[in-house]
N, C-alpha and C positions, 0 to 999 in steps of 0.2 A: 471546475477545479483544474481539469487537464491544459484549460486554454488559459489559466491564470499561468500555471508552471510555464506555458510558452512564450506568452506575450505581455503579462505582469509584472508591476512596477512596486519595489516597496515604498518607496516614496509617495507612488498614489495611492497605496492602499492603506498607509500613514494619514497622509491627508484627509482619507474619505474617514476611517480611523474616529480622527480627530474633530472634523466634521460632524460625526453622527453624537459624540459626548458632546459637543457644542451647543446643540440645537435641541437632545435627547435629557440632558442633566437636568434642567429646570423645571422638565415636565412631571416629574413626578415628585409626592409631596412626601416629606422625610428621607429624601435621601440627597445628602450633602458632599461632593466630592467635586472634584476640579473636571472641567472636560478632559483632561491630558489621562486623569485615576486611568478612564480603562484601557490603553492603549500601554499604558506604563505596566498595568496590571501583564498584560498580555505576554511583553515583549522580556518584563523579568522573571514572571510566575507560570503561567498557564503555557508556554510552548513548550519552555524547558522542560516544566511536567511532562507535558502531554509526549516530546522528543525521548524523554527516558520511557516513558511507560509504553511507547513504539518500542524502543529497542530493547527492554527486557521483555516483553509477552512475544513481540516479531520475533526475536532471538535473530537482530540486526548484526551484530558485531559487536565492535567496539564504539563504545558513547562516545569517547572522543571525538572518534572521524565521525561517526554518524552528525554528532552535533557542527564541527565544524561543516558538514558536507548540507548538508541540510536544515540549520537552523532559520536562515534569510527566506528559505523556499516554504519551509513551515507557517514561519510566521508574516507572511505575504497572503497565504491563502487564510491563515485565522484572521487577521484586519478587515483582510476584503469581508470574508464569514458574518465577522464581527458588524462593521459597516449594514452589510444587507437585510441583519436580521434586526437590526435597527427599525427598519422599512417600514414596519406594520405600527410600531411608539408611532413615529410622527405621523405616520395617516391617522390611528388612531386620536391624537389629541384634537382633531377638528370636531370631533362628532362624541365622544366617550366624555365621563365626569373623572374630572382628576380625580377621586377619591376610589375609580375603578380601574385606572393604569395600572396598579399595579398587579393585576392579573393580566393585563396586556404585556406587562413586562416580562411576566411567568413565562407565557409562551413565547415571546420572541426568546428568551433562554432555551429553550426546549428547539426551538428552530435552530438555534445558533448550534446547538448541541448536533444536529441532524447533519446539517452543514459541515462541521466538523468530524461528524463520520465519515464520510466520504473526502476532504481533505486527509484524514489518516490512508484512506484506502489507495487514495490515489499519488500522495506526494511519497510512501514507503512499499506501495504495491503490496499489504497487507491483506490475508483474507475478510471475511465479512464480519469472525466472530474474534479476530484479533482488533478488528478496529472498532466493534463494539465494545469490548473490554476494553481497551483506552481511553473510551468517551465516558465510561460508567466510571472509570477511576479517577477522570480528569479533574474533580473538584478536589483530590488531596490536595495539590500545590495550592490550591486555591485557601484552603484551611489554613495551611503551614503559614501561607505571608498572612492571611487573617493577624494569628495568634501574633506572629512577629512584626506588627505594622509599626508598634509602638516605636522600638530601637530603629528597624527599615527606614521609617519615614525621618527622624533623627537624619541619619546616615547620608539620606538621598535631599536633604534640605544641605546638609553639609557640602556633598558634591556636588553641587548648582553652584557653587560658586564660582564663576567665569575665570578664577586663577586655577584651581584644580582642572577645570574643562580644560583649558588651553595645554597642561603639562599633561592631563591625561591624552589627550589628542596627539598630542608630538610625539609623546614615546608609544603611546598604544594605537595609535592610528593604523598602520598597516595591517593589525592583529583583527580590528573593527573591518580593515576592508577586506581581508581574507573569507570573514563570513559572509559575503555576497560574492565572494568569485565563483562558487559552484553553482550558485544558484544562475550568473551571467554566462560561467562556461556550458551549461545544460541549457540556454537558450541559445544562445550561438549555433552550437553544435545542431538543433533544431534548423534554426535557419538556412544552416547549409546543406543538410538532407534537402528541406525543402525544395531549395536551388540547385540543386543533384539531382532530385525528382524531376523536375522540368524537360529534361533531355529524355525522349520514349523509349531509349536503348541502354539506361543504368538502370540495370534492376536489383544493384546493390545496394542503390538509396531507397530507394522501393520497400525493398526485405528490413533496413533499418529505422526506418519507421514505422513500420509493422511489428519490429519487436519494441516499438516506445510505446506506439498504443496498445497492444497486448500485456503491457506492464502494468499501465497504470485500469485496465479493463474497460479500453477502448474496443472493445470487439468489433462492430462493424467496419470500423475504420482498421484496423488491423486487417480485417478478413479483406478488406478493400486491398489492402497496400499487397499483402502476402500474394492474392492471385493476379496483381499488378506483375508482380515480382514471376511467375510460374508461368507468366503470359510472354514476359519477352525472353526469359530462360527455363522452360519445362524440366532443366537437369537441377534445377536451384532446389538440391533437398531438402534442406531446411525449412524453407518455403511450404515445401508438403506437410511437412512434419508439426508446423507451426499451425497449420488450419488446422492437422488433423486433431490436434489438442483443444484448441477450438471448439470445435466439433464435440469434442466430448464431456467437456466444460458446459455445451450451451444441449444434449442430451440427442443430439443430431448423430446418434450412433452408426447410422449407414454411410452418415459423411466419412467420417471419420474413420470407419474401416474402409474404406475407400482409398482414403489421402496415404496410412500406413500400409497398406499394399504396394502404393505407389511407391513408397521411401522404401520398402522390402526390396520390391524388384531394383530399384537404383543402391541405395546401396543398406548389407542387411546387416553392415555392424554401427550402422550411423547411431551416431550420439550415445557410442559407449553401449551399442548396442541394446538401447532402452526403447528400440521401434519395437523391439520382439513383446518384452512389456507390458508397452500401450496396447500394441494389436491386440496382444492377449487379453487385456481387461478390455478391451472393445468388443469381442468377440463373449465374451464374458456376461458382457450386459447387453448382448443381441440373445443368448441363451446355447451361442455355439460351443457347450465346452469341451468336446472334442480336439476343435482348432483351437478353443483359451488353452488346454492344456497341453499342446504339443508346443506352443509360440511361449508359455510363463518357463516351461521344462527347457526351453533353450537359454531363457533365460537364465534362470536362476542356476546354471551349471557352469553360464559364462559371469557371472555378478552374483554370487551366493552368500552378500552378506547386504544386501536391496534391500531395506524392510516394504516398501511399498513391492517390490515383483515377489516376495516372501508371501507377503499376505493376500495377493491376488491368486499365487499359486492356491494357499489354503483353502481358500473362497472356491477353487475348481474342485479340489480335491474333497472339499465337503458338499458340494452340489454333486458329487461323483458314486457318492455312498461312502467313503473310507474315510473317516472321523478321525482315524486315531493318524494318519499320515497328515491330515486339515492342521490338526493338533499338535505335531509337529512341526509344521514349518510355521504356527502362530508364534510357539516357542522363539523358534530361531529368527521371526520377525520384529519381535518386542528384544532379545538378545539382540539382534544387530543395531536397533535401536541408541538403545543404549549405552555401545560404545561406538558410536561412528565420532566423529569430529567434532567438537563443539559448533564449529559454522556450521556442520550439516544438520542440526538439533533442530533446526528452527523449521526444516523439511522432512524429518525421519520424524517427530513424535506424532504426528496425524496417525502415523500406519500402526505405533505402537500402541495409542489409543485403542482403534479399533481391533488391532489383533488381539489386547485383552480383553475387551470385551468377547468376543469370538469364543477364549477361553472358558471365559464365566458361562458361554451358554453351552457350549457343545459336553 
């Protein structure tokens, strides 16, 4: 999916699309639909869905810009998706009896489905069980045009007609090319890190494609680029700070405190002072809580309304023996929680989750 968003053509992935209903529609007996149904299906029902149901569970922003920014790139990686899970229909019809495709159809669904997880995770950088909740919801829109095919299909025989297309195009044309400009300005811009890479002495293009592939959870290729980046400038903090999360993401706890040391001694209020933090939950889950609770105490005095460095402090202070102080900063970590910024919501309720829970058992 990652090398779709780079080098990915809607157009080809249209065609292959179009392609797999061509060849896939006649294979299977009682179901009657044009090769173009599932492609049309995709491109009016099943993104839009799946694009909203990213941005209300992600807690994206606004669907507006989301959809403008990201529609073209969505639904480039569902065609291609789409296309692939095709794969298994047409091998099967050489060897299987038509009358048992349609369990072979079952599963290429369930693949397409699989496929599409990882499409959410990687085109909106969505955790694992944000983008399973969008794949488990993703047959609503699917119902919705169901129930409405009747009026729909009416409506969509009307605007076939090559006079509507033409005045559609003229006046809404530009509106239609807007939704692939981000998806073309996000390959570009790829392209030219790549060609900024090239040169052994940028290791600014280096560090920024380390934070492309650390988005979409490229990890190796990230970790790649980042100690690219530390290699031709060891002062590049970010760089540090970037593996060290890495690292604690992939359970490499000694890296990790490692890399945040490094970003301590260079510099110890970088990023808003959230090294202090990290180290401390690093430090936390090596079993140090001496050094978690002197690193979370600097925190939380310089950032006291964090709910993630709140509830790491809790987690020290209840590994500590003192319960009723744990119990207080879960408080004030589900508290901060809840009133941080609506953009921040979609980062603060992980910590409020578990600081209630925390609640509920201590």
């Amino acid at each position: 999916m990652s090398l779709i968003l780079d080098r990915g053509s809607l157009l080809f992935a249209s065609l292959a699309a179009l392609a797999a209903g061509l060849l896939t529609t006649p294979a299977i007996p009682g179901l009657h639909f044009s090769f173009y149904t599932p492609l049309l299906v995709l491109a009016i029902a099943y993104v839009p869905g799946v694009l909203l149901l990213s941005t209300l569970l992600g807690r994206l922003g606004n669907v507006a810009m989301v959809f403008q920014r990201d529609y073209s790139t969505l639904l480039t990686c569902t065609t291609m998706a789409w296309a692939a899970s095709q794969i298994p229909l047409l091998a099967a019809e050489q060897f299987v009896p038509a009358e048992s495709l349609i369990w072979v159809a079952l599963a290429c669904v369930v693949w397409f489905a699989v496929l599409m997880f990882f499409a959410v995770r990687t085109v909106f950088g969505t955790g694992n069980g944000v983008a399973a909740g969008v794949i488990g919801l993703s047959w609503l829109p699917l119902v919705v045009l169901a129930v409405l095919w009747g009026p729909l299909s009416m409506i969509l025989h009307w605007i076939a007609s090559p006079f509507f297309l033409f005045f559609a195009w003229y006046y809404l044309g530009s509106e239609f090319q807007n939704l692939g400009a981000g998806f073309r300005s996000r390959q570009n811009f790829q392209r030219m890190l790549e060609a900024a890479a090239i040169n052994p002495h940028d290791g600014d293009a280096q560090y920024q494609l380390g934070l492309i592939y650390q988005q979409r959870r490229r990890y190796s290729d990230a970790i790649e680029r980042f100690q690219k980046t530390v290699a031709i400038d060891p002062t590049e903090t970010d760089a540090h700070f970037q593996l060290g999360r890495i690292a604690m993401e992939q359970g490499r706890v000694a890296d990790a405190i490692a890399r945040f040391e490094t970003v301590l001694r260079q510099d110890e209020k970088h990023s808003s002072s959230e090294v202090h933090r990290d180290l401390g939950s690093a430090y936390l889950a090596a079993g140090r809580i001496d050094d978690a609770r002197r690193e979370l105490e600097t925190y939380t005095d310089r950032r006291e309304y964090d709910p993630e460095g709140l509830y790491h402090y809790g987690q020290v202070m209840e590994r500590s023996g003192d319960p009723n102080t744990a119990r207080s900063l879960y408080i004030r970590a589900v508290d901060a929680a809840r009133t941080a910024p609506r953009y921040r919501r979609r980062f603060t309720a992980k910590w409020s989750r578990l600081a209630q829970k925390q609640l509920h058992r201590i």
